[in-house]
N, C-alpha and C positions, 0 to 999 in steps of 0.2 A: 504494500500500500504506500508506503515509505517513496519508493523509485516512482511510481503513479504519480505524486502532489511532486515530486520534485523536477520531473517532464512537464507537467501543467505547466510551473512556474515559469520553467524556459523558454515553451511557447509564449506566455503569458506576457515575457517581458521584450520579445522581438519587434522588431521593429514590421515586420514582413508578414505578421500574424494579428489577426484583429479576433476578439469570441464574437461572436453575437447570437441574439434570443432562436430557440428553433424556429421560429416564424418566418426570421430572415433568411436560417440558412434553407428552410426549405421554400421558399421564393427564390433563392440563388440556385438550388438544385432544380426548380425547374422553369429555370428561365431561358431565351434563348442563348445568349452568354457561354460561352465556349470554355465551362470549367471542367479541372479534370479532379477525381477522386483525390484525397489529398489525408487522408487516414493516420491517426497514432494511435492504434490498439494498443501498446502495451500503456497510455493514457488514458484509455476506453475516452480516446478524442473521435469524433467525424471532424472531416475536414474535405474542405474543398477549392482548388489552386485553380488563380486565374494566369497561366502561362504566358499573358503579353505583360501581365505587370508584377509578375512573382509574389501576388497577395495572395495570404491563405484565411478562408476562413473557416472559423474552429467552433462545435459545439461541443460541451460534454453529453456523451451520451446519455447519461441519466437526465437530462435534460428533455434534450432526444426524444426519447421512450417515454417519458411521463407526459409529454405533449400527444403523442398518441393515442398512449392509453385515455387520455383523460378524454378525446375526441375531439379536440377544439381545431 
């Protein structure tokens, strides 16, 4: 769990990596926008790379999943 929050962090503190709410990232997944998968499972991160401007953006999956679940 330890290495998990300590990868978070890294992301967290990049200049190349932004979080935002699952709402967003799922308007960015499916928008026409040309991103490519962009994943840190051993951070139980989704992530998604915009390749013309090496922005990543990052939700935690518990996040994620709980927007689902909940149906919204």
């Amino acid at each position: 769990m330890i290495q998990r929050q300590e990868r978070r962090h890294q992301l967290l503190i990049q200049d190349n990596c932004r979080f935002v709410e699952p709402c967003e990232f799922l308007n960015y997944a499916t928008s026409r926008h040309h991103l490519l998968r962009s994943d840190e499972r051993e951070a139980g991160i989704h992530g998604l790379l915009d390749p013309e401007t090496g922005m990543r953006f990052l939700v935690e999956e518990e996040k994620l999943f709980s927007l689902s679940v909940s149906g919204r």
